[in-house]
Each structure stands twice: as structure tokens, then as C-alpha cells.
C-alpha positions as CSV (number, residue, x, y, z in Angstrom):
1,X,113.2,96.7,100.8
2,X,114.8,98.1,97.8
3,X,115.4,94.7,97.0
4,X,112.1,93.6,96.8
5,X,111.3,96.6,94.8
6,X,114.3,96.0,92.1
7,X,112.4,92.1,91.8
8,X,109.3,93.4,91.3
9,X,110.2,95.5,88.3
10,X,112.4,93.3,86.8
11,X,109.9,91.0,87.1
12,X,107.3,93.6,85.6
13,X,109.8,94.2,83.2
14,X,110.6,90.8,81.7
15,X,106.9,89.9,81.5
16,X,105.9,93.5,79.7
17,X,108.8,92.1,77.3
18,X,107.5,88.5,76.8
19,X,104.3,89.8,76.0
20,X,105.1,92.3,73.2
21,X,107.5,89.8,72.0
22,X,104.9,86.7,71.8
23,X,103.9,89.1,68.6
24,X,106.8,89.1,67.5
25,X,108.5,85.7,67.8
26,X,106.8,82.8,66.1
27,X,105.0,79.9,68.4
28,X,107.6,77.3,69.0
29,X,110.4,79.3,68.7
30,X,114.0,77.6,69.8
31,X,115.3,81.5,70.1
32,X,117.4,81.2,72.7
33,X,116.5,84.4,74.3
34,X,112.9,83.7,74.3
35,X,113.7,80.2,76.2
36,X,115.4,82.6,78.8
37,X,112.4,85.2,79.1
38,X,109.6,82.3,79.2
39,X,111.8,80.3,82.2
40,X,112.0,83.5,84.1
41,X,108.1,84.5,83.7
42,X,106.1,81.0,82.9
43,X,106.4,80.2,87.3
44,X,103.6,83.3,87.5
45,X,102.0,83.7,84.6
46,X,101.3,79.5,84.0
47,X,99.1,79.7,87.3
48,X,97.5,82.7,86.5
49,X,96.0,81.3,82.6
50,X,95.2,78.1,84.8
51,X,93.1,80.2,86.9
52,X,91.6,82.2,84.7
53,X,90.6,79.6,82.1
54,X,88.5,77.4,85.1
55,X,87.0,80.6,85.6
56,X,86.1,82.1,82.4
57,X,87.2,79.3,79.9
58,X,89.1,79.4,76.7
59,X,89.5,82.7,75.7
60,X,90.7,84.3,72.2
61,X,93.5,86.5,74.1
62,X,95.5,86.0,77.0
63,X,95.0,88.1,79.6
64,X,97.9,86.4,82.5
65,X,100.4,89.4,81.8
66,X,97.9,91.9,82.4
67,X,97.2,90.4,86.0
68,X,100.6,89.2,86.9
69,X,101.9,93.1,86.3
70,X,98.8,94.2,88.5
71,X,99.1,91.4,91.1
72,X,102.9,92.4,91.2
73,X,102.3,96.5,91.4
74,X,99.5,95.5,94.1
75,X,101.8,93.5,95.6
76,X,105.0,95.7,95.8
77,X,103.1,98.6,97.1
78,X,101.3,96.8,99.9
79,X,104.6,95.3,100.7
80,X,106.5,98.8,100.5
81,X,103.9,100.9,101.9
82,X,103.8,102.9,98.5
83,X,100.1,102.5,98.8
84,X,100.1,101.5,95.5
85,X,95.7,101.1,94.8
86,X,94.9,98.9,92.2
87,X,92.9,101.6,90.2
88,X,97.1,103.3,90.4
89,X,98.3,99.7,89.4
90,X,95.6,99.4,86.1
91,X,96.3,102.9,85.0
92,X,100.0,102.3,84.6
93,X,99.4,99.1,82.8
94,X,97.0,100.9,80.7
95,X,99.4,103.9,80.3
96,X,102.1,101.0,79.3
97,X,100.6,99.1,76.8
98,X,99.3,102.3,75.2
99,X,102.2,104.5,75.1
100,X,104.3,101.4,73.4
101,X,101.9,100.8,71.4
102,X,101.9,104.4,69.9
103,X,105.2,105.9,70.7
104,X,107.8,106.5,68.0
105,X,111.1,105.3,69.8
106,X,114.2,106.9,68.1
107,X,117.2,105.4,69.7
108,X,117.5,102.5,72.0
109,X,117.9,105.2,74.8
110,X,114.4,106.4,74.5
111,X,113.1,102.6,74.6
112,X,114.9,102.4,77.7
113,X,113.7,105.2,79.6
114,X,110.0,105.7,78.1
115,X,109.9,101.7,79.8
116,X,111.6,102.5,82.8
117,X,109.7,105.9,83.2
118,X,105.9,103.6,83.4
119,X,107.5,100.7,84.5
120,X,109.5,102.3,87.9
121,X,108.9,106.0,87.8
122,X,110.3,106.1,91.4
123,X,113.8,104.7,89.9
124,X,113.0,107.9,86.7
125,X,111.9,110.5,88.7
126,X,114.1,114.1,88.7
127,X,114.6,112.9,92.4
128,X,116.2,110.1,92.1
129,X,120.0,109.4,91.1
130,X,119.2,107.3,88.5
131,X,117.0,109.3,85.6
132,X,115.6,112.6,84.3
């Protein structure tokens, strides 16, 4: 089960990063890196902007990472049995996009743990072995 958990977040992960980086990276980049990230998230998030453009046409901004990370929190805590709701599930995305959005990161460190804190805050928690 733990596996399934580590594949959901790394999958949360890498499509928080694609996201924030498609304002970054210019459209038709050949960064290699960004090849690497859209490979590894285009096989969920290409269904999910099919699906939502049949249903609510072309739209301004894409909304598919916003579902896939709720489809994948809804997903990993029905598979778990974290009872993960989806009001939890939207209030974390919410809290994600918001707090990078606004937070002052000093060091790499802090970037790393203020995503791993709202990304996996099982894996952060004082609990656990991995984070403070």
C-alpha cells in the first residue's frame, strides 16, 4: 500500500511542477527536462482536457492539473482507506497553489519541504521518520 501511496504523490508532485513550470518555460520548448515532466504526466492530464473541453468547450485556462491532483488525492484515499473527502482533496489543492503562490522560499530546503508538507503531509508529519 505504501507503494501506491509513494505513486500517487509523485505523480501529484510532478504534475503540481508541470503546471507552475508551463509559466515558466516557453510553448514549444525542446528543454529537455520539460520533455521528461510532460512524458510522465501528458497519459492523465491529455484525457482529462479531452473531457473537459466536450463538456465545457475551449476555455481561456486549463483546468486538467487541478482535477488530475483531486482525482488522484480522491483516488489514493479511497484506495488507502485515508478517507480522503474530496472537500479534504480541494482544500489541499487550494492551500497548494496558494501558499506557492505567496510564500517567500529562502533555500531550496524550504521549497522542498513547504511542497512535501501540502503535497504528503503523512510523509511531513512530527510522526513520521521522514520530516518535522
Amino acid at each position: 500500500m505504501q507503494i501506491i501511496a509513494l505513486i500517487i504523490q509523485v505523480l501529484t508532485l510532478l504534475i503540481f511542477v508541470r503546471a507552475i513550470s508551463s509559466w515558466i518555460v516557453p510553448y514549444g520548448s525542446n528543454a529537455e527536462w520539460y520533455r521528461i515532466l510532460f512524458v510522465s504526466t501528458e497519459w492523465l492530464l491529455g484525457p482529462i482536457r479531452n473531457l473537459m473541453q466536450k463538456a465545457m468547450g475551449n476555455v481561456m485556462m486549463d483546468f486538467s492539473p487541478i482535477v488530475a491532483i483531486l482525482l488522484l488525492q480522491f483516488i489514493g484515499g479511497a484506495l488507502l482507506g485515508r478517507g480522503l473527502s474530496y472537500p479534504q482533496a480541494a482544500m489541499r489543492v487550494v492551500a497548494l497553489y496558494t501558499t506557492v503562490n505567496t510564500h517567500t522560499i529562502a533555500s531550496p530546503s524550504d521549497d522542498v519541504n513547504l511542497l512535501g508538507r501540502l503535497c504528503c503531509p503523512r510523509a511531513f508529519s512530527r510522526d513520521s521518520a521522514y520530516g518535522q
